[in-house]
MOPAC internal coordinates of N, CA, C and O (Angstrom, degrees):
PM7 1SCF
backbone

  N    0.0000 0     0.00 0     0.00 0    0    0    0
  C    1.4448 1     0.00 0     0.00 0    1    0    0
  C    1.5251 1   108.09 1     0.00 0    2    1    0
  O    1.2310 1   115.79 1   -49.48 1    3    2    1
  N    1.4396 1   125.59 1   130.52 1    3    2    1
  C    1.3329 1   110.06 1   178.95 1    5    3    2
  C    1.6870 1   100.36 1   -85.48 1    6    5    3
  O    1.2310 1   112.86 1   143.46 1    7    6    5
  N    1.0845 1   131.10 1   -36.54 1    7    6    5
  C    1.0854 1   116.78 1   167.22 1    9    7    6
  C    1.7346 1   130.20 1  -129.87 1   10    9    7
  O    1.2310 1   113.03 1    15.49 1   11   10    9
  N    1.3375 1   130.77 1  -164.51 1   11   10    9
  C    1.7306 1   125.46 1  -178.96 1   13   11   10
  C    1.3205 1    98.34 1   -59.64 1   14   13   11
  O    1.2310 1   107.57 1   161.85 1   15   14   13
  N    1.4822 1   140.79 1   -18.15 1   15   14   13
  C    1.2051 1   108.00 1  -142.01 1   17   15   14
  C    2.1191 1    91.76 1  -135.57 1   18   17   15
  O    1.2310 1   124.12 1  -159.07 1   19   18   17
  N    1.2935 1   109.70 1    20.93 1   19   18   17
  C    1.4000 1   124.33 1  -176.72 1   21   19   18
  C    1.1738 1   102.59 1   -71.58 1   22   21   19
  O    1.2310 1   121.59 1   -86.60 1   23   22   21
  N    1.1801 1   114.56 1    93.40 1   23   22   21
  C    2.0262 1   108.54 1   170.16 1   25   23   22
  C    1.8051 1   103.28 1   -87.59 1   26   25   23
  O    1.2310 1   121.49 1   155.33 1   27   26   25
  N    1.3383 1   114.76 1   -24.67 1   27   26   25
  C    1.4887 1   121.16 1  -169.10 1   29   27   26
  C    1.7399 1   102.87 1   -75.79 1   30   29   27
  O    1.2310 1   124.02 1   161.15 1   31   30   29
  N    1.7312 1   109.90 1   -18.85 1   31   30   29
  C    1.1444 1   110.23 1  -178.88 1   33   31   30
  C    1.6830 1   106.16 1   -82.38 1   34   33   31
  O    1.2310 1   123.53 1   130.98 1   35   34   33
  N    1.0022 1   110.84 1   -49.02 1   35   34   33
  C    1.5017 1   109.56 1   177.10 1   37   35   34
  C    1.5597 1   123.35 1   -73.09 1   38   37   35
  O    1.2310 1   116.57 1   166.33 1   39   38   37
  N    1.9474 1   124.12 1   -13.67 1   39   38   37
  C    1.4325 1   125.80 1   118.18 1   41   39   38
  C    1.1110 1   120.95 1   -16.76 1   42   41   39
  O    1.2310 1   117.54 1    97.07 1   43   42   41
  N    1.2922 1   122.29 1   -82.93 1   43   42   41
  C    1.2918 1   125.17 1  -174.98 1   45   43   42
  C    1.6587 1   129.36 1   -42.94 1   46   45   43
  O    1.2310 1   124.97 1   152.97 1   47   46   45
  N    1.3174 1   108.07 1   -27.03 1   47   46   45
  C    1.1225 1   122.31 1  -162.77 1   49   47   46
  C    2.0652 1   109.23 1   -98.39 1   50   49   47
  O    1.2310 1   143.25 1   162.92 1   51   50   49
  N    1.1755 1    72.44 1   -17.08 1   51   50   49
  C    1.8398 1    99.93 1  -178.57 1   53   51   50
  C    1.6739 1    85.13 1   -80.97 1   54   53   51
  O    1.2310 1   120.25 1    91.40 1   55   54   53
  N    1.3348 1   117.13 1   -88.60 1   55   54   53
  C    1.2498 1   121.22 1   179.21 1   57   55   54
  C    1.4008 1   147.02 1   -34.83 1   58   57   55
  O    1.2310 1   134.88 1   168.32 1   59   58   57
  N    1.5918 1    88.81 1   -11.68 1   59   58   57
  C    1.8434 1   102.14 1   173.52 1   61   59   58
  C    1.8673 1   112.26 1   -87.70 1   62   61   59
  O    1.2310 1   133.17 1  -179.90 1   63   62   61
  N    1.4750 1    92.16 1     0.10 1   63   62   61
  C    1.7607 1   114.95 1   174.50 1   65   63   62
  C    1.5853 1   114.41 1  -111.18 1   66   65   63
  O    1.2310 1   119.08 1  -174.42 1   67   66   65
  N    1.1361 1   119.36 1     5.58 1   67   66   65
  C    1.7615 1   126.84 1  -170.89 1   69   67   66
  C    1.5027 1    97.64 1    56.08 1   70   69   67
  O    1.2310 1   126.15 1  -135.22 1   71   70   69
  N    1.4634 1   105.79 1    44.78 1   71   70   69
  C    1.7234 1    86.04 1   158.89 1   73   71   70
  C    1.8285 1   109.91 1  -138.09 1   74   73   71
  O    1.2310 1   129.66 1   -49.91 1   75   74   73
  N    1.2260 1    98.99 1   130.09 1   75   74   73
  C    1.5700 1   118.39 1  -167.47 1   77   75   74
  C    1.5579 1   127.91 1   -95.61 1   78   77   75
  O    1.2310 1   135.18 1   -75.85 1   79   78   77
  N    1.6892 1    88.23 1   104.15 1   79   78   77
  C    2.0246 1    96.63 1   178.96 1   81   79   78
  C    1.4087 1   114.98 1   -75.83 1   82   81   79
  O    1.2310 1   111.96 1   -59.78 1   83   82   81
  N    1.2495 1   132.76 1   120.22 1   83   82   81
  C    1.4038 1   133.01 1   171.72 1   85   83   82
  C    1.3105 1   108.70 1  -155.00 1   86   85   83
  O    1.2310 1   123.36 1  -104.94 1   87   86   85
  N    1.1710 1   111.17 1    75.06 1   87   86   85
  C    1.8253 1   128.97 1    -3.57 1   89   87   86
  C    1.2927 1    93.62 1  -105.86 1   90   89   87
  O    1.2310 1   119.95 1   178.11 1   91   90   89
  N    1.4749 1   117.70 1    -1.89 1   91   90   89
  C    1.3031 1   110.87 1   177.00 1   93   91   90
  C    1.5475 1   125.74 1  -131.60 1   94   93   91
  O    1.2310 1   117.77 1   -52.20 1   95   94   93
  N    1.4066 1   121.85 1   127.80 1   95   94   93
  C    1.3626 1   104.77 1  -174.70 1   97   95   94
  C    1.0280 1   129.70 1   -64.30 1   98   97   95
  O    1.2310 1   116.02 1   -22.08 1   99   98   97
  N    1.5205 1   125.17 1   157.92 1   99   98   97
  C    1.4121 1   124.31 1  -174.68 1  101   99   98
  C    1.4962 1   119.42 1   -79.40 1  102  101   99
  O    1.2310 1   125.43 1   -12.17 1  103  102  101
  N    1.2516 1   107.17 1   167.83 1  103  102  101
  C    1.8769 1   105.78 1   172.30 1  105  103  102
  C    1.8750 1   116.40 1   -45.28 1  106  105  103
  O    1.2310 1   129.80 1   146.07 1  107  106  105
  N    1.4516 1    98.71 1   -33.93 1  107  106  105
  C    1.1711 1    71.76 1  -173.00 1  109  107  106
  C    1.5196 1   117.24 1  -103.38 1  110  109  107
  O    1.2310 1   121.72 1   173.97 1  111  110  109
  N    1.1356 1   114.32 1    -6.03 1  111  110  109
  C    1.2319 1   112.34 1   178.36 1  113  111  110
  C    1.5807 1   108.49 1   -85.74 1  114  113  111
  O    1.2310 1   121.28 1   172.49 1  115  114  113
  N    1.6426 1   115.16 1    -7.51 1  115  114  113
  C    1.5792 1   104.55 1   175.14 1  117  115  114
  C    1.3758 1   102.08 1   -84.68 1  118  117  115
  O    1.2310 1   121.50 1   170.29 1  119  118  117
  N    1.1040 1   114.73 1    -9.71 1  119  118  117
  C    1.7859 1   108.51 1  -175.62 1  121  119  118
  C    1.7071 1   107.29 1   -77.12 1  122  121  119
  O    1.2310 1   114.45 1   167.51 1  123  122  121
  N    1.5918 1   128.13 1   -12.49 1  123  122  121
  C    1.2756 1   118.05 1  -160.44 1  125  123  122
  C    2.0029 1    74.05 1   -86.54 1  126  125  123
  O    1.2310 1   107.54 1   130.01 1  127  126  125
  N    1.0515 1   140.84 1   -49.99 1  127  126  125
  C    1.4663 1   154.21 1  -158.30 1  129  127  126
  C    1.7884 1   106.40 1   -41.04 1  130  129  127
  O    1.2310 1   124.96 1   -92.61 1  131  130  129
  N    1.3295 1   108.09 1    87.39 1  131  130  129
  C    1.2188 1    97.93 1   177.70 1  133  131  130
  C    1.7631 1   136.41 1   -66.34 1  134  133  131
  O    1.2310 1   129.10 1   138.37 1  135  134  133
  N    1.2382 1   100.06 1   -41.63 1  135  134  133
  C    1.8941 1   149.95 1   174.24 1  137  135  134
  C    1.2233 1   129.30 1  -122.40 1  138  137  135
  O    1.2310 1   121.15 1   -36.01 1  139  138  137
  N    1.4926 1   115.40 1   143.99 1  139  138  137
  C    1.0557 1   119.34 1   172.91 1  141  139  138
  C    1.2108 1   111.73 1  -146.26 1  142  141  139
  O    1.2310 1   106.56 1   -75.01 1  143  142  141
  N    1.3928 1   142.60 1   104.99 1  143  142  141
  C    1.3606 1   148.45 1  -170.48 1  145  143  142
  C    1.5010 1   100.43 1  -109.77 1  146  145  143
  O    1.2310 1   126.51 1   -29.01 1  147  146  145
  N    1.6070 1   105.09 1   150.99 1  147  146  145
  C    1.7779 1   102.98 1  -171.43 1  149  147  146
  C    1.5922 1    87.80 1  -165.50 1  150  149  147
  O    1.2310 1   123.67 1   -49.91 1  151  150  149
  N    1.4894 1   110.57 1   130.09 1  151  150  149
  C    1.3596 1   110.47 1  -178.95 1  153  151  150
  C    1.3651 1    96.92 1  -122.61 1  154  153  151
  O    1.2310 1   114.89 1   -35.42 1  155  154  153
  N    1.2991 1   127.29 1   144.58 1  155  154  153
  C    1.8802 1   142.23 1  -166.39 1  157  155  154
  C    1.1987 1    95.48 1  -141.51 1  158  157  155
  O    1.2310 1   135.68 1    -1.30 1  159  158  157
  N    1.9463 1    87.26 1   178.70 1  159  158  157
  C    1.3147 1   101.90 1  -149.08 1  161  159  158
  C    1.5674 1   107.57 1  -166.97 1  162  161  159
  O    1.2310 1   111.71 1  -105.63 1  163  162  161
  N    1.4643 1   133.24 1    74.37 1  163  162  161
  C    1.1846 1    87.28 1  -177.67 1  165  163  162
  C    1.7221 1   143.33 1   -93.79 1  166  165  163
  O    1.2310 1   124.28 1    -4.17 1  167  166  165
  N    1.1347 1   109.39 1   175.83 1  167  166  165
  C    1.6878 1   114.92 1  -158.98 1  169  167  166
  C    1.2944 1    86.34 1   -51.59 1  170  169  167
  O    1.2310 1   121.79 1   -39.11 1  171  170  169
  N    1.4907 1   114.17 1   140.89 1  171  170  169
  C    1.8460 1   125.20 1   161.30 1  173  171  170
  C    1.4128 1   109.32 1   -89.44 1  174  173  171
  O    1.2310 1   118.40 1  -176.85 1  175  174  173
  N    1.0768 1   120.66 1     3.15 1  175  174  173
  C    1.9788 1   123.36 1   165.84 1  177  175  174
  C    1.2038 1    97.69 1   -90.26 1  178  177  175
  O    1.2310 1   117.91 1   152.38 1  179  178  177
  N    1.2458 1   121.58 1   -27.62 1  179  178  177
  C    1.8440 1   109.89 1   176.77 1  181  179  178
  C    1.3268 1   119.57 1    78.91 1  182  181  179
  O    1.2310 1   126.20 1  -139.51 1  183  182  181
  N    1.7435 1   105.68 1    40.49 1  183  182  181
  C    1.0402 1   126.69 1  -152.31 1  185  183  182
  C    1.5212 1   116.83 1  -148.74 1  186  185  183
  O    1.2310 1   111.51 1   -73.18 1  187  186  185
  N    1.4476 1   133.59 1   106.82 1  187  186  185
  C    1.7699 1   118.19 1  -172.23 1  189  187  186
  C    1.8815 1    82.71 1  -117.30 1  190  189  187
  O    1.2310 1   129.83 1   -50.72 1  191  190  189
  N    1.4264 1    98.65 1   129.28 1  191  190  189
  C    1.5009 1    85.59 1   154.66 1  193  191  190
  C    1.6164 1   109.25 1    87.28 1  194  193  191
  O    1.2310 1   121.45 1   161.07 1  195  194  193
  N    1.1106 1   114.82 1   -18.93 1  195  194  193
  C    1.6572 1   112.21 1  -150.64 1  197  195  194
  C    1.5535 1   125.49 1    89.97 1  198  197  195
  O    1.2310 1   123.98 1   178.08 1  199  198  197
  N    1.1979 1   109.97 1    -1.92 1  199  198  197
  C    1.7070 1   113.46 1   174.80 1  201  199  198
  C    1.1963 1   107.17 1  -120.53 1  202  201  199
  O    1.2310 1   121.41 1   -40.13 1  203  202  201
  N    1.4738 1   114.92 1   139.87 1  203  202  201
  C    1.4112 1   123.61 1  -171.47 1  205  203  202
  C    1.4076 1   120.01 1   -55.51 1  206  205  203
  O    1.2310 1   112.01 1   -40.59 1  207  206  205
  N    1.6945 1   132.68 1   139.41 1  207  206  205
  C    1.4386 1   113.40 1   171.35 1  209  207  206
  C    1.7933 1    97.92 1  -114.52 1  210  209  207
  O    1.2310 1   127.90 1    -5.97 1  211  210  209
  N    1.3063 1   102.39 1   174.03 1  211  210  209
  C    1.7897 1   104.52 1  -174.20 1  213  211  210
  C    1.5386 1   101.82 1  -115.32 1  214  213  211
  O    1.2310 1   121.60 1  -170.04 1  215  214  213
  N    1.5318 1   114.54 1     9.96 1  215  214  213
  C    1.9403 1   111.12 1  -176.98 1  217  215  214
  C    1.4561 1   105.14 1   -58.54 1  218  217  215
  O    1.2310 1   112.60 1   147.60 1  219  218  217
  N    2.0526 1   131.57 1   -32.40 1  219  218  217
  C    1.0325 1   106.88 1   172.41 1  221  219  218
  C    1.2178 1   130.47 1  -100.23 1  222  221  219
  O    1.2310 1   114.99 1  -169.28 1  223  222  221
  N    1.3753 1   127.10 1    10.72 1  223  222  221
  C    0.8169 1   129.06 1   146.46 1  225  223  222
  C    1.9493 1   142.15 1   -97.19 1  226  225  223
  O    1.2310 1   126.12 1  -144.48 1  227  226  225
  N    1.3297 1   105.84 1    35.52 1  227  226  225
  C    1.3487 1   109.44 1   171.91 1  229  227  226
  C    1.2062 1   114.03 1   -94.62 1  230  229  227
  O    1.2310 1   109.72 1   -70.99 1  231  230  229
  N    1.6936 1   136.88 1   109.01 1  231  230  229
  C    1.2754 1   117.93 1   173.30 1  233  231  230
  C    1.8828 1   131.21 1   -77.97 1  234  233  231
  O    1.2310 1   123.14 1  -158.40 1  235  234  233
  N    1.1061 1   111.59 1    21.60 1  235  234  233
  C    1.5298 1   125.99 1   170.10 1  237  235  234
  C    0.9954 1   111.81 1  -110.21 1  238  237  235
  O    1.2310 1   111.26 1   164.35 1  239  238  237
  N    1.2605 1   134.07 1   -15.65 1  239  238  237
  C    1.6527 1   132.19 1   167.93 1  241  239  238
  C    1.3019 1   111.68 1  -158.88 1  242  241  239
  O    1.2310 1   127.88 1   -54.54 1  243  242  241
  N    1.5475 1   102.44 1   125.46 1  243  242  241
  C    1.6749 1   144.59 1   172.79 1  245  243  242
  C    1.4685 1    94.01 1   -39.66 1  246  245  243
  O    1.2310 1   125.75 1   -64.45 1  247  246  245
  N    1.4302 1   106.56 1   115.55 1  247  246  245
  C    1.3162 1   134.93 1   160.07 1  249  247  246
  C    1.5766 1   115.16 1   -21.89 1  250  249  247
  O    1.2310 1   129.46 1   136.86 1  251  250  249
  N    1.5747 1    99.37 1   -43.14 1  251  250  249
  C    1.8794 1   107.31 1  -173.85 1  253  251  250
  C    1.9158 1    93.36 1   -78.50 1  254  253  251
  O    1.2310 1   119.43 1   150.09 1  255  254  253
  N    0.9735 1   118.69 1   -29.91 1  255  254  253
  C    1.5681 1    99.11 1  -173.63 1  257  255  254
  C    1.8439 1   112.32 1   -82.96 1  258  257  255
  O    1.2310 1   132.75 1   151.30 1  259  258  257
  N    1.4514 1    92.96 1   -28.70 1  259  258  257
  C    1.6292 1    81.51 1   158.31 1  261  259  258
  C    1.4967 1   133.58 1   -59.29 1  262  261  259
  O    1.2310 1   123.21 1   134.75 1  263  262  261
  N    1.1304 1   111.46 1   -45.25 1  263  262  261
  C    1.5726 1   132.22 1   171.26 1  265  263  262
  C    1.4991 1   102.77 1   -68.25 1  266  265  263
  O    1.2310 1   113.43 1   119.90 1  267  266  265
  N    1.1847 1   130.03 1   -60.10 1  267  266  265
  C    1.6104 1   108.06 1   175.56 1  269  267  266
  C    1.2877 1   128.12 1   -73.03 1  270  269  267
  O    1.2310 1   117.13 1  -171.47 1  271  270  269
  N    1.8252 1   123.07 1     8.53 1  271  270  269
  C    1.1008 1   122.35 1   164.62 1  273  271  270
  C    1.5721 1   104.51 1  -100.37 1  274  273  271
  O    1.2310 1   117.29 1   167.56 1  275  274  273
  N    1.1871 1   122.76 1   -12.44 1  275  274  273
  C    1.7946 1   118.57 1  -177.45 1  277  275  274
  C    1.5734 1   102.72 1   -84.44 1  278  277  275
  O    1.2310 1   121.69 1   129.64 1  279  278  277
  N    1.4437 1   114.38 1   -50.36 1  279  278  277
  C    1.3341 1   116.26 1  -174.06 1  281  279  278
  C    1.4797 1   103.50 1   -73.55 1  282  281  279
  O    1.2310 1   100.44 1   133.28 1  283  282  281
  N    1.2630 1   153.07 1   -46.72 1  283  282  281
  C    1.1219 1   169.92 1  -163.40 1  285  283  282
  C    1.8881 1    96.61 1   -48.71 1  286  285  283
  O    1.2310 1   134.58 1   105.98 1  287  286  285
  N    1.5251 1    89.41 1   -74.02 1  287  286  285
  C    1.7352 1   101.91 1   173.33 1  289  287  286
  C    1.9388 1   119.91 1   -59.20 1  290  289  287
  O    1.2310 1   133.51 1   153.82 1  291  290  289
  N    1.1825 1    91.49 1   -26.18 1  291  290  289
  C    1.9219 1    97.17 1   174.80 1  293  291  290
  C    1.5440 1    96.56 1   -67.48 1  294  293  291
  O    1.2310 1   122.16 1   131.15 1  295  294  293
  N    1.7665 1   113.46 1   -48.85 1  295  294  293
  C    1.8505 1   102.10 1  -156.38 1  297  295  294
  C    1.7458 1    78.73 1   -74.85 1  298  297  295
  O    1.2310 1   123.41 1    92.94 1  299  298  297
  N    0.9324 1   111.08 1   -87.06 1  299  298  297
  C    1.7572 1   109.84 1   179.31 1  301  299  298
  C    1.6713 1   122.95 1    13.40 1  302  301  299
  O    1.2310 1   122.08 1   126.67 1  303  302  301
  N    1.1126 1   113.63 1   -53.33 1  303  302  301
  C    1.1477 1   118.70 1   156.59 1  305  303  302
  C    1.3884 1   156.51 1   -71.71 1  306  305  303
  O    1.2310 1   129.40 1   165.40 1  307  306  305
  N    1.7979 1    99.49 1   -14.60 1  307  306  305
  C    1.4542 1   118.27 1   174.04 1  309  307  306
  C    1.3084 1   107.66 1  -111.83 1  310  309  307
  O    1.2310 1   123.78 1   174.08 1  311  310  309
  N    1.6512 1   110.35 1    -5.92 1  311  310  309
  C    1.2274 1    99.37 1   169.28 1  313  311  310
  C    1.7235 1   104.24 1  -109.93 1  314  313  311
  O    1.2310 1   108.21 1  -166.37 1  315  314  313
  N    1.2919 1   139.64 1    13.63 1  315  314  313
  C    1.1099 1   150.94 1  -165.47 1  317  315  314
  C    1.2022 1   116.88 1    25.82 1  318  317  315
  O    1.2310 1   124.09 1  -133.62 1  319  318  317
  N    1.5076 1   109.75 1    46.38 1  319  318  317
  C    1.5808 1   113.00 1  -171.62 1  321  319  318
  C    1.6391 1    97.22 1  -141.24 1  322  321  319
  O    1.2310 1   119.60 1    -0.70 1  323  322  321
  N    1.2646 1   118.36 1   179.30 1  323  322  321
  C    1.4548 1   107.80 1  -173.90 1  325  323  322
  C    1.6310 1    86.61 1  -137.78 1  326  325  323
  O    1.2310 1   113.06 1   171.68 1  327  326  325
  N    1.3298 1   130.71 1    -8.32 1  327  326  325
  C    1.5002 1   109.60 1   177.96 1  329  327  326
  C    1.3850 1   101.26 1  -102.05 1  330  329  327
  O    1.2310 1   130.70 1   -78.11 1  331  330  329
  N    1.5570 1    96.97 1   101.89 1  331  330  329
  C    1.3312 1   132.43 1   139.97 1  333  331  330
  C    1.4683 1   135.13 1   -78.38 1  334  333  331
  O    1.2310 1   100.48 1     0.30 1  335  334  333
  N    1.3755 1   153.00 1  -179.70 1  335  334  333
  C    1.1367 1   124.79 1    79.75 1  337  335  334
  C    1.8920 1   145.11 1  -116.45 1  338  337  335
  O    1.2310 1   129.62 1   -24.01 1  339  338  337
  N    0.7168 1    99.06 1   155.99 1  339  338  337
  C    2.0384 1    93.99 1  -164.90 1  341  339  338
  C    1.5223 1    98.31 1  -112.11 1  342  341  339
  O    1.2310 1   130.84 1   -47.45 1  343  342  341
  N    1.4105 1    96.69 1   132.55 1  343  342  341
  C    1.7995 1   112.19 1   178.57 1  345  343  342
  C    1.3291 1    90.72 1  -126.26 1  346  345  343
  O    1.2310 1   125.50 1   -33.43 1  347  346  345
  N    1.3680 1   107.04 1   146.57 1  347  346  345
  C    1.3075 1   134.78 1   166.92 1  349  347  346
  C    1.2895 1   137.43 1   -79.54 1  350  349  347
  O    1.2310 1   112.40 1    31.62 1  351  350  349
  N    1.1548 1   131.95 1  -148.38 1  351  350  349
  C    1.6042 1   114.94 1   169.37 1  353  351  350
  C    1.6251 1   126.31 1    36.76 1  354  353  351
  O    1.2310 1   119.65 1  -130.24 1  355  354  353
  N    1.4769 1   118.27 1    49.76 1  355  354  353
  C    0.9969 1   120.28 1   168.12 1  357  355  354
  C    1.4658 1   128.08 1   -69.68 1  358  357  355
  O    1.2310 1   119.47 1  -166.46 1  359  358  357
  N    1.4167 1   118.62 1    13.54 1  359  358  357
  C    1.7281 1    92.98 1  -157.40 1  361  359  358
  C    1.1285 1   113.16 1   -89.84 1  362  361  359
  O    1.2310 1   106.09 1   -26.59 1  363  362  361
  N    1.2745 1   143.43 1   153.41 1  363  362  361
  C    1.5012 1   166.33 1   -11.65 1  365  363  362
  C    2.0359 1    96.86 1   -95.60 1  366  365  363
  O    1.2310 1   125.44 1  -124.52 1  367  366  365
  N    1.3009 1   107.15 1    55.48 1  367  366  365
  C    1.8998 1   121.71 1   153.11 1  369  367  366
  C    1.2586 1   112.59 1  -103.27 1  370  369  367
  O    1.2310 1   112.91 1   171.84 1  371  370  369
  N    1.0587 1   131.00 1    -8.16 1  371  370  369
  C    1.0446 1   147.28 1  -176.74 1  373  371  370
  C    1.0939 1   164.21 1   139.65 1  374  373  371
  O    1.2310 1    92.57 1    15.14 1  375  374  373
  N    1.5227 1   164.34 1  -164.86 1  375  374  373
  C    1.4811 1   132.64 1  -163.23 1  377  375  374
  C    1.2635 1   120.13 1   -41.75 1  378  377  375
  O    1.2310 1   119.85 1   -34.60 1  379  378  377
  N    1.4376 1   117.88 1   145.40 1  379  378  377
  C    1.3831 1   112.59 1   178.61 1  381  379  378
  C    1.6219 1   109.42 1   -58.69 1  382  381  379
  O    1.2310 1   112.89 1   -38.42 1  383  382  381
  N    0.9758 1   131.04 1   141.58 1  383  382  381
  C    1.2898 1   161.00 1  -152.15 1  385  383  382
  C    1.9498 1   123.64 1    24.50 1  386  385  383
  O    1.2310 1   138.92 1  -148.80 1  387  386  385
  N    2.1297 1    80.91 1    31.20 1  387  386  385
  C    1.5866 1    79.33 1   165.68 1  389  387  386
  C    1.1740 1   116.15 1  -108.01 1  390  389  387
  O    1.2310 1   113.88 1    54.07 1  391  390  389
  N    1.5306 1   129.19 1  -125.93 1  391  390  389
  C    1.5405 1   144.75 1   177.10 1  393  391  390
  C    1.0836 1    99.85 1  -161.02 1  394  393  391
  O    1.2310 1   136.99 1    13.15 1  395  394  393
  N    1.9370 1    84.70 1  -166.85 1  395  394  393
  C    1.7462 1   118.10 1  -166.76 1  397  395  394
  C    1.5786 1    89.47 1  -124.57 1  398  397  395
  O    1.2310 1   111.45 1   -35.98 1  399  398  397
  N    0.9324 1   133.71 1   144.02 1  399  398  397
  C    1.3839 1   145.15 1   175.47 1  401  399  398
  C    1.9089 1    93.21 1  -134.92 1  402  401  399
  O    1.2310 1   136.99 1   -57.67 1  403  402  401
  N    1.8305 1    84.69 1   122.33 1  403  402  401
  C    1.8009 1    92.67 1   168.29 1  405  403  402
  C    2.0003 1   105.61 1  -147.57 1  406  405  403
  O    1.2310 1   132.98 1   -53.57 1  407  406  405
  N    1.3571 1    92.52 1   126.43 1  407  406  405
  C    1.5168 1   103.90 1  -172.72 1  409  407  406
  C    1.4986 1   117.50 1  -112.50 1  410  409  407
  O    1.2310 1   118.16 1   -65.03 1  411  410  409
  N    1.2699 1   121.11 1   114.97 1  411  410  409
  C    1.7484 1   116.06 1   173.56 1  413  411  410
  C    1.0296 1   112.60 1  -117.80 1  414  413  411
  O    1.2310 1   131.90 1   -53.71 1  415  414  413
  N    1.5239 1    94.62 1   126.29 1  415  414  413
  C    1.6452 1   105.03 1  -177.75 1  417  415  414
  C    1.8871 1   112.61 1  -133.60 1  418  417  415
  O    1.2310 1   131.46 1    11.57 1  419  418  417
  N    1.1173 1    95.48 1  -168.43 1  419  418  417
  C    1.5654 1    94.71 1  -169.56 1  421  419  418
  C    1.5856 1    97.84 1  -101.84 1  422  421  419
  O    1.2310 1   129.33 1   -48.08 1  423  422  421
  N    1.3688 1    99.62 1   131.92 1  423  422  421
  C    1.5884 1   116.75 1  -167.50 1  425  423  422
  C    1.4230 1   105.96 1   -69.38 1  426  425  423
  O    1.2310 1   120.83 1  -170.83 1  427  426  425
  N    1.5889 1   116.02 1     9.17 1  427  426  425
  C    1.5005 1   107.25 1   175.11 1  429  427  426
  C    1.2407 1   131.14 1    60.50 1  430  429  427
  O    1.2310 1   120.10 1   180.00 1  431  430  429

């Protein structure tokens, strides 16, 4: 994902398995989906997009639980499934305040 808010990145990642988000996969193709691992990050400019975010600056909750509850609910939704899981602490996996998106599923 280059960044929190990449649904085309986690497309892609669907699609390197023949399985197709628009925007959301279907029943049956979420059933081949065994896993879903997703590592985040958020931006240290404090910034998605060009609009400001507040994950590093909240002092009641750790920057990583903001980011693994935003990204968490983005894959969640394109994959219409909720068993995920999202780890934090991505930095240097990839763009600053994106991820790694990795999916195993049954080759059907």
């Amino acid at each position: 994902m280059r960044d929190a808010l990449d649904i085309a990145g986690v497309g892609n990642a669907l699609q390197a398995l023949d399985l197709a988000a628009a925007p959301q996969l279907d029943g049956a193709q979420a059933t081949r989906v065994a896993a879903v691992f997703v590592k985040c990050e958020p931006d240290r400019r404090g910034r998605v997009r060009g609009a400001r975010h507040t994950m590093l600056d909240d002092t009641d909750i750790d920057a990583q639980r903001h980011i693994r509850g935003a990204v968490g609910g983005l894959v969640a939704g394109v994959l219409g499934d909720t068993r995920l899981f999202v780890s934090g602490g991505a930095e240097h996996q990839g763009p600053d305040g994106g991820g790694l998106v990795a999916v195993i599923a049954d080759a059907g």
